[in-house]
Every structure is written in C-alpha cells, then in structure tokens.
C-alpha positions as CSV (number, residue, x, y, z in Angstrom):
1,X,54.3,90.8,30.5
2,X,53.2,93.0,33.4
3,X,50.6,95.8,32.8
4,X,48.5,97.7,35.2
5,X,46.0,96.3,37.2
6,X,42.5,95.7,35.1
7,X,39.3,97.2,35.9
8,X,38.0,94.3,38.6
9,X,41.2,95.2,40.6
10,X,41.1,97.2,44.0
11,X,42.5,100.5,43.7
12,X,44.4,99.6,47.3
13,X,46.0,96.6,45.6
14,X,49.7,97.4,45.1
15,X,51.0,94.1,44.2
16,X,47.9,91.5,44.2
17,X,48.6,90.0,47.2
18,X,51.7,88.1,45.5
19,X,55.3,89.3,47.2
20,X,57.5,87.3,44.6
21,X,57.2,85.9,41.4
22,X,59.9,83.8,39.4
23,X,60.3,81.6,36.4
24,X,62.7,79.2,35.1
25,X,65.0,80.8,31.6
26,X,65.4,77.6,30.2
27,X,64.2,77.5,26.7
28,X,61.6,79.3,25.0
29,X,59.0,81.2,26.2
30,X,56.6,80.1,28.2
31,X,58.4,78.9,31.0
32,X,58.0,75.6,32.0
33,X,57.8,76.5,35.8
34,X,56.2,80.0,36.9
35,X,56.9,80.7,40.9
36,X,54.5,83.2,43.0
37,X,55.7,83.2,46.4
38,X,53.9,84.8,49.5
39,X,55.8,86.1,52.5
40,X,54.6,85.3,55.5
41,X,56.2,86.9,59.2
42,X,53.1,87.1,61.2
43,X,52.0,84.0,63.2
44,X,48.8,84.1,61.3
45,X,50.7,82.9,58.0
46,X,48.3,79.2,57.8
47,X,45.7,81.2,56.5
48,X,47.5,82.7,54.0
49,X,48.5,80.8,50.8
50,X,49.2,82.1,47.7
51,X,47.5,80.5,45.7
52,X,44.3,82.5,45.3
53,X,46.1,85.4,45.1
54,X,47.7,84.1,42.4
55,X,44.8,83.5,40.5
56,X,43.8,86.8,40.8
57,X,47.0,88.4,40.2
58,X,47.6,86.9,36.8
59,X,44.1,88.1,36.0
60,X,44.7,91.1,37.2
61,X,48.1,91.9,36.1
62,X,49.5,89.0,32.8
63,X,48.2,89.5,30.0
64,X,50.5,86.5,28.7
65,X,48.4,84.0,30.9
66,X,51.2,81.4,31.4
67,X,49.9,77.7,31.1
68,X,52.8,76.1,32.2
69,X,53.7,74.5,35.6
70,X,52.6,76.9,37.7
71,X,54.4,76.5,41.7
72,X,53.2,78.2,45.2
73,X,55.5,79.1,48.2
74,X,55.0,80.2,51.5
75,X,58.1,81.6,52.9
76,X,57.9,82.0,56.7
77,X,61.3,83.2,58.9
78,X,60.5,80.6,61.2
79,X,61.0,76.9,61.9
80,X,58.0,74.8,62.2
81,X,58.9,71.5,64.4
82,X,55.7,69.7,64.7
83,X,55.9,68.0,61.9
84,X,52.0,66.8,61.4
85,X,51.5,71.0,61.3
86,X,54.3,71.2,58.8
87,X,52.4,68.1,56.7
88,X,49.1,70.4,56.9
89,X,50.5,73.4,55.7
90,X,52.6,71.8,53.4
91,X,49.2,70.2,51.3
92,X,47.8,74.3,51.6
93,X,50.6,75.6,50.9
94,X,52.1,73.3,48.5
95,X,55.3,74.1,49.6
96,X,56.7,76.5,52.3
97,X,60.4,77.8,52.6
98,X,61.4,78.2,56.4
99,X,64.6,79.6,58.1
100,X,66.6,76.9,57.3
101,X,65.3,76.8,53.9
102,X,65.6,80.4,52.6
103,X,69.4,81.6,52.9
104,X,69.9,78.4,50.2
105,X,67.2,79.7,48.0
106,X,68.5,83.5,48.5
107,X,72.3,81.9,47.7
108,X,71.7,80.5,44.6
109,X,69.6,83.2,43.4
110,X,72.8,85.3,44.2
111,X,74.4,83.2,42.3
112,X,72.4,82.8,39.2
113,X,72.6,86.9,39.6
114,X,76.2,86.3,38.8
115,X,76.1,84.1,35.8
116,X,74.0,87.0,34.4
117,X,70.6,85.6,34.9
118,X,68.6,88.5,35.6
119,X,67.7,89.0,39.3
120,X,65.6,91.5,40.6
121,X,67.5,94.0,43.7
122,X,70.5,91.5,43.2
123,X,72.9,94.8,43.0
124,X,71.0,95.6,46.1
125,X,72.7,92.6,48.4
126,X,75.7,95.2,50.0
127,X,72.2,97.3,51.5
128,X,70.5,94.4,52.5
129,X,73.5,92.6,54.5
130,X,74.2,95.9,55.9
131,X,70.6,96.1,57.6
132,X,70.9,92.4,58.9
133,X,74.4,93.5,60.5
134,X,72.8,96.5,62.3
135,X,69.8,94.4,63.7
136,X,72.0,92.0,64.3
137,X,74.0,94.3,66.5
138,X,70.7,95.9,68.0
139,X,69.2,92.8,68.5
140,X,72.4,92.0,70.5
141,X,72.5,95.1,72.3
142,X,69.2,95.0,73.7
C-alpha cells in the first residue's frame, strides 16, 4: 500500500527516485517478485541504478514492506554494443531493458492489460502511439 512520503523524505521528492514499479498477481499477497524499474535517457544512465532508490522508496513510501524477491531494471532507449560495458552494467544494474528489449516488455504488458490484469495508463496507449507518430514524422521532416 502506497501512502505519503514519511518524515525523512525530501519535500522535492515526487516519486523517490523510482519511475516504475510492478509485481507479479499470481497468488496471495505478497508477491513473489516486486519490480522497481529506473528510466534512464541521458548518457549518464551507469551511474544510475535503482537500487538505492529503491531502498529508500519503500521506506519512504510502503508501509507493507514486501520481503519477497525483490527485481531492479534499468531501462535505457539505447543499444549498448560493447558487450564487456553491457556485462558491467548488467552486475550494477542487475538487469537493464534496451531498445530492443522494451517494445516486448511494453507488448505483453498490453496484453496482460487485456486479460484484465490491471495496468496502469494502459487505456492511455491510443495517446501514446499518437505522440510516437508525430515525432516520428518530425523527426523525418527535419
């Protein structure tokens, strides 16, 4: 369960430094895997796992303090082709979604959306494939 922020909290933290969270709906509460994802579209993303951020955010912000398999993602709209770098990251990052990686993530969350699993800005997919098409076309144009 989500609550405000607790005392120790920044006043200028909106979200705790955690962009996405997600757990698995199979069985009963707790989930058996908890997700908090960071996004990441600067070039300074290696110096930016979740992890700690996660610490603090369930601090911060549970007040169920989950004590299942807890999982960390770095999600980066980029490829990374060296792959000793990607080997790197990977062990800080513990595991990092790329281009290639995402729009099968981002499908099968649509999908899950529509076999009723609740997905959050799901109804929202007809605005957000609207804003790729126009950069897309901008993109193009320029």
């Amino acid at each position: 369960m989500l609550e405000p922020p607790l005392v120790p909290t920044s006043p200028h933290e909106k979200d705790g430094g955690v962009d996405v969270i997600a757990w698995t709906s199979e069985g009963m509460p707790p989930p058996p895997a908890f997700f908090f994802g960071q996004t990441a579209s600067g070039k300074n993303w290696p110096g930016k796992p979740v992890t700690d951020h996660a610490r603090v955010f369930s601090t911060a912000y549970m007040l169920d303090h989950m004590t299942g398999n807890r999982q960390y993602v770095t999600l980066i709209p980029y490829r990374v082709l060296n792959e000793a770098f990607w080997k790197s990251q990977s062990l800080m990052h513990r595991a990092i979604l790329d281009r290639l990686r995402l729009p099968r993530r981002a499908l099968r969350g649509l999908e899950l959306s529509m076999e009723g699993v609740p997905v959050d800005d799901a109804d929202n997919i007809d605005v957000l494939t609207q804003w790729l098409g126009d950069y897309i076309d901008c993109a193009q144009a320029a």
